[in-house]
N, C-alpha and C positions, 0 to 999 in steps of 0.2 A: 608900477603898471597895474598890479591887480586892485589897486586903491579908482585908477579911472575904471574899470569892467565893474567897479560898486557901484562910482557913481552913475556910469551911463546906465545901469538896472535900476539904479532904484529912480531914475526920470523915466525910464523907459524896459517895465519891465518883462514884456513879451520880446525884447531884443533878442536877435540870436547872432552870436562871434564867431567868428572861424580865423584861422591863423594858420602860418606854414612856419616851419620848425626847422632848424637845419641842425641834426646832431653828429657830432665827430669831427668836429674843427679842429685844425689842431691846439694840442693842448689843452682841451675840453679835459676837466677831470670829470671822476666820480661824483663830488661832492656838486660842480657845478650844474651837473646831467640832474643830481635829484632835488637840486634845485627848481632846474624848467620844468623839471616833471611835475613837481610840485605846485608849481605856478597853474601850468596847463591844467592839471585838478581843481584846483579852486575856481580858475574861472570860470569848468564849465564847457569849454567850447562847443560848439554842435559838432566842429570836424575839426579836425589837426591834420594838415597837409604837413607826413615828415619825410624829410630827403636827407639821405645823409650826404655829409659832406664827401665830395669827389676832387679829387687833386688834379688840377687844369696847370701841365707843364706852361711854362715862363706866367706865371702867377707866384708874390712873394708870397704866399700860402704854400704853395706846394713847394720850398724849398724852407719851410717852418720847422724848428726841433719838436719834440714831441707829436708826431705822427701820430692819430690814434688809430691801434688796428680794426682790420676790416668787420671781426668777429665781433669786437664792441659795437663798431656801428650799426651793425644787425641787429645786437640785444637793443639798443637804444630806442632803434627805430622799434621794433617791436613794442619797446614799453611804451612811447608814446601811442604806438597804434592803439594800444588795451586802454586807454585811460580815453585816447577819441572815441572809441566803442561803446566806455561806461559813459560818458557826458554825453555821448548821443542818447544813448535808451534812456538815460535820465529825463531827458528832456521829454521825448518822443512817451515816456508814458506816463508825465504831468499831463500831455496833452490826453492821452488815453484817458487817465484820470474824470477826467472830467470834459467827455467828446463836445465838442459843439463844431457846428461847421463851418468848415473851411475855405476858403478862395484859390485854387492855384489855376497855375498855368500852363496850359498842355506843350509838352515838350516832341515828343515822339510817341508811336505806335508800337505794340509787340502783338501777338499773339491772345487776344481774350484779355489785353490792359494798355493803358496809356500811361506812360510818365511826365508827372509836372512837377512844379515847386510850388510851394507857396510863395507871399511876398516874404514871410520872414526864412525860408531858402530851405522849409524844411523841404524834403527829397519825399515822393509821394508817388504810387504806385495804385491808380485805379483799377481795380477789377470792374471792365466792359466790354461789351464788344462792337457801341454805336463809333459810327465813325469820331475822328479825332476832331474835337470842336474848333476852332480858331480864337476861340478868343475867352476871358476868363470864366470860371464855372467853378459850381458850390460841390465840394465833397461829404462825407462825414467820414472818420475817422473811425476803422472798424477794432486790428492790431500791427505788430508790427514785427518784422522782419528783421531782425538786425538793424540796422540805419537806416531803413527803408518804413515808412508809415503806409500802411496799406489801407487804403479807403473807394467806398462805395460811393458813388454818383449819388448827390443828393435828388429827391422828389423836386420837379418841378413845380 
């Protein structure tokens, strides 16, 4: 799997991946956990959606030997959380790196900002207060927030 996330960057290297994770299956060990963690690292992802697993009675899962408990599945999800954290700011400040501007799309209104995405799905948080436009418009990229890229309304 992590051999296709090479090749689709290197044809396509402003791609961005996201993926959802289910940790605490049963019988998930240790060894397999620092595996996917491991994977998830390399790739990269902008975000890791992790859910742990939840036991759905008359499902042959939830009547599976090795249970893993609840507390691992906590730590688990956690770790994945930390690691969608660090390959987000990674990404989020290649772009800082080196600003140029950006296209997203207005999502909703707050308070003195509007939320959009770009096309490549990064999560973008304009500081404004013109109404919410309809339709797509140029940012530049100022810093960022956590997982959140915060950006100025570009000059018309």
């Amino acid at each position: 799997a992590l051999s296709a996330v090479e090749r689709l960057r290197a044809a396509m290297p402003d791609v961005q991946l996201t993926t959802d994770m289910i940790v605490g299956f049963p019988g998930e060990t240790e060894e397999e956990f620092a595996e996917s963690a491991e994977f998830a690292r390399r790739a990269g992802f902008l975000h890791i959606h992790v859910f742990p697993y939840s036991k759905r009675e008359g499902t042959p899962a939830a009547t599976m030997k090795d249970q893993v408990p609840e507390a691992i599945k906590h730590d688990r999800v956690a770790v994945l959380s930390r690691i969608s954290e660090g390959t987000c700011g990674a990404i989020l400040d290649r772009v800082l790196a080196h600003p140029a501007p950006l296209t997203v799309l207005p999502e909703t209104r707050g308070e003195g900002f509007v939320m959009a995405h770009t096309p490549d799905f990064l999560e973008v948080k304009i500081l404004t207060d013109c109404p919410l436009p309809r339709e797509e418009f140029t940012v530049l990229p100022i810093r960022r927030e956590g997982e959140i890229l915060i950006c100025s309304p570009a000059e018309a």
